[in-house]
N, C-alpha and C positions, 0 to 999 in steps of 0.2 A: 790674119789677126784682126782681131774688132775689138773697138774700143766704145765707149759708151755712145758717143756721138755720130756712130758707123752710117753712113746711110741702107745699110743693107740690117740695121737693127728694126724689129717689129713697133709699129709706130699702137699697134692696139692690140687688146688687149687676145695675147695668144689661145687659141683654140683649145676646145677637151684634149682634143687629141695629141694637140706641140705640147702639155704638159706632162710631167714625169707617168711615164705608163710601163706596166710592165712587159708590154709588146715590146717597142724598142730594146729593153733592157735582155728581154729574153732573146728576140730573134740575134743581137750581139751574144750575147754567153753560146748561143749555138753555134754560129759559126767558127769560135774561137775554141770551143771543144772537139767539133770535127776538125779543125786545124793544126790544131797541139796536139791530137791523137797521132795525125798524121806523120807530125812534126816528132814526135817521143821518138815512135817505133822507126823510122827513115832514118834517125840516129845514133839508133840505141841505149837513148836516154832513160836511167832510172826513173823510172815511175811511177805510179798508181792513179788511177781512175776514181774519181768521188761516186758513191752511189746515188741512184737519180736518173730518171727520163735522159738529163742533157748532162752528161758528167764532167766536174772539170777536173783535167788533168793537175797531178801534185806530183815534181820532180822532188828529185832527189841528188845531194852531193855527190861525185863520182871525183877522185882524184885523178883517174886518166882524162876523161873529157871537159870535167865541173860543173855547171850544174844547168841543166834544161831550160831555167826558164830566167837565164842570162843570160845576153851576149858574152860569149868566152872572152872576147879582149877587157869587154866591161867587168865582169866576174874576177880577173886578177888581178885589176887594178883593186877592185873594195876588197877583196879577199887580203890584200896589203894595206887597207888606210883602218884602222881599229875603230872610227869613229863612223864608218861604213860599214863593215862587218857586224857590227853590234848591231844594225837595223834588221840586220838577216836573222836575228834571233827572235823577231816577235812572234809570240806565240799565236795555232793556228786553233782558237779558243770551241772552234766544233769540229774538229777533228775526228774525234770519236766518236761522233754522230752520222759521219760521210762518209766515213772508213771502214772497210770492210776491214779492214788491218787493227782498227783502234790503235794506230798509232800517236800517242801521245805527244811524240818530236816533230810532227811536224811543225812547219813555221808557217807564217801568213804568207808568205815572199812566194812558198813554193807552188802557189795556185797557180795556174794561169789566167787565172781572171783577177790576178795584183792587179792594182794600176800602181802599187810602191814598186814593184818588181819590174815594170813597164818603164819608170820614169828612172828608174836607175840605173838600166840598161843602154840607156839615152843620154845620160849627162853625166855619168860614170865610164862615157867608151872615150880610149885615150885622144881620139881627134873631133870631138863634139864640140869643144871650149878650145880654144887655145885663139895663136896667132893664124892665119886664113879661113877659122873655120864660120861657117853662116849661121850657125845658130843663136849665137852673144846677137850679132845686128838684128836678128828676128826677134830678139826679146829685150834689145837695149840694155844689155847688161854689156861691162868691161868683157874684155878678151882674158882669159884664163882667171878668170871666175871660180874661186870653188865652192863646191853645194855644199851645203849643209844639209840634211836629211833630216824631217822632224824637228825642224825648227820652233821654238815656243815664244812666241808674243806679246809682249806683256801687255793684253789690252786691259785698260783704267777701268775700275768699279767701283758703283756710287759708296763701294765701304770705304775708299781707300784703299783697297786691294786690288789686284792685277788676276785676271784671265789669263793662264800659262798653257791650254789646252795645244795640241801640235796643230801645225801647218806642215804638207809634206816638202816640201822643199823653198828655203829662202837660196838664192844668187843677187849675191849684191845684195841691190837694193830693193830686190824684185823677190815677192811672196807667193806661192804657186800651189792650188791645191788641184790635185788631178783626182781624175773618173774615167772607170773603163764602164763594167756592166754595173756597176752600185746603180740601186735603183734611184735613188736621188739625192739630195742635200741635207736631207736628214729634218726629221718633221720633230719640234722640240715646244716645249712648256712655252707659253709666253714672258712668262715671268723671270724667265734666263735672260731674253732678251734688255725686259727693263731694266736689271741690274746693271748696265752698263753703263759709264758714266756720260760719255759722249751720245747716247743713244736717239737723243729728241734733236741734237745739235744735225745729224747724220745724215738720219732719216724722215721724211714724211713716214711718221706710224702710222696714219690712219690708213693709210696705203699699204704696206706690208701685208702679203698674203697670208691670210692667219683665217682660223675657224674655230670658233670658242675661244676656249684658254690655250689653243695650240699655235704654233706658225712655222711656215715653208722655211724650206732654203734655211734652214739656221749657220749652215757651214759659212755661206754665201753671205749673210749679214755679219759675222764674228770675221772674216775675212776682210769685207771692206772695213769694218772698225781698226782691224790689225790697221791696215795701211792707213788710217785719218789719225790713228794714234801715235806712230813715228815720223818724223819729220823726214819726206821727198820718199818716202817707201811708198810701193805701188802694190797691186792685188790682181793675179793672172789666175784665171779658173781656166785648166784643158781638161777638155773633152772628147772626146770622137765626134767625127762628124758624122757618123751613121745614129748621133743619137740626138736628133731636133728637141726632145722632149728637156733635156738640159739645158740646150742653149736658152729655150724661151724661156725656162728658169733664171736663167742669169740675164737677162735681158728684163725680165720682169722686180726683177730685186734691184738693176741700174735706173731705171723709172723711178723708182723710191728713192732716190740719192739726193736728197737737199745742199749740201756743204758745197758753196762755191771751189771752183779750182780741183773737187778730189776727183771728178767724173774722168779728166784726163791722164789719171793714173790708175785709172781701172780700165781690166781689157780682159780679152778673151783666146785662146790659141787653140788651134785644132791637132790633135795626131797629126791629122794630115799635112796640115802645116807644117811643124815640128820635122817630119817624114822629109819634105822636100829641102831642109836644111840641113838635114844630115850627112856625112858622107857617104859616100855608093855602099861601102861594105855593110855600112848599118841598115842605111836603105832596103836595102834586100833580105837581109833578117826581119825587119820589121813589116813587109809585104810576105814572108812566105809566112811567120810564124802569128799576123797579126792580122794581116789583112789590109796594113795602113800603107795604101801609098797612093 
């Protein structure tokens, strides 16, 4: 876990290379396709293959087994909470671009390169949260803690108006956006940016990695505003740790953080991390089918 003030955070300014690149992003998507190939057929999980050089695998519901790219204890529990189950409905908007099938129904969950599908197989599995388990101490959160999925934030805009865009999971008091192979944080207008109320209080702008009218990391600046806008909420970005090109994104967007007192509730948590507080059974799903451990 690292937090703004980490000694092991980059003190200058990170290389061409630690920045978002699609090397990183890609040499992850492959290993996770030959993985989950591996991983389908060893099961005999419903599935299909995206079209492409590196294909990602897209499972499918099976009432005998349920569904390939959840953990089965995790899979019946949200298969029972309706407020979880609805998340498995997002639609998987090019589908019928990667499909040899043109299947329309697919969902976004069903890829293997989710990171919603990832994070919910993790904190949806019945002994992740509770009484003994190490993952609440890893993240500071209460003991049986329930996630919210797609949590909305009302960050303040200079109209008077609130920012409802999702965050993928709020615990507690803790606001969490995860990344598997997404290429980065999402490069957006600057002018999104200015709209926010708190945004000069926040930030050093002159600092913010921006070029023209564009700027880095957008996820990662609306994120920390989420948590400077509620009172004692905090803002955790996971990552992989096979992908250096994030972290010094998010280490470069903590450099910008003016607001006394907020740096200490922003942090950072790796799979891996996460991986070593899990229980053994999930443990080992998440090493054969992910690679995380």
């Amino acid at each position: 876990m690292r937090y703004v003030y980490d000694e092991a955070a980059p003190e200058k300014e990170p290389s061409a290379a630690a920045r978002p690149s699609p090397r990183y992003a890609a040499e992850l998507r492959r290993e996770l396709s030959q993985r989950n190939v591996l991983w389908a057929r060893k099961n005999n999980f419903a599935h299909e293959l995206s079209l492409g050089a590196v294909p990602a695998v897209l499972y499918r519901h099976d009432e005998e087994v349920g569904h390939g790219n959840f953990h089965r204890a995790a899979y019946a529990r949200i298969r029972k909470n309706p407020e979880w189950e609805r998340r498995l409905k997002k639609a998987h908007t090019s589908a019928r671009k990667i499909l040899l099938s043109r299947d329309r129904e697919r969902r976004e969950l069903d890829s293997s390169n989710s990171s919603d599908a990832l994070l919910m197989s993790i904190f949806c599995h019945p002994q992740a949260l509770g009484p003994g388990a190490r993952l609440p101490a890893l993240l500071g959160v209460d003991a049986e803690t329930v996630p919210v999925f797609g949590y909305r934030p009302r960050v303040p805009l200079k109209s008077g108006r609130a920012d409802t865009t999702e965050i993928d999971l709020r615990l507690g008091n803790l606001l969490m956006e995860a990344k598997l192979t997404e290429y980065d944080f999402q490069t957006a207008p600057w002018r999104l940016v200015e709209r926010y109320r708190d945004c000069e209080e926040v930030f050093d702008l002159d600092d913010l990695p921006r070029s023209g009218g564009l700027v880095e990391s957008y996820q990662l600046i609306r994120g920390v505003l989420a948590a400077h806008a509620e009172e004692n909420a905090r803002f955790c970005v996971v990552c992989d740790a096979r992908r250096p090109d994030l972290i010094a994104s998010w280490y470069r967007i903590l450099r910008c953080v003016r607001c006394p007192g907020l740096g200490c509730r922003l942090m950072l948590v790796t799979w891996q991390e996460i991986h070593a507080a899990c229980p053994p059974a999930l443990q080992r799903w998440l090493q054969e089918k992910y690679g995380i451990g």
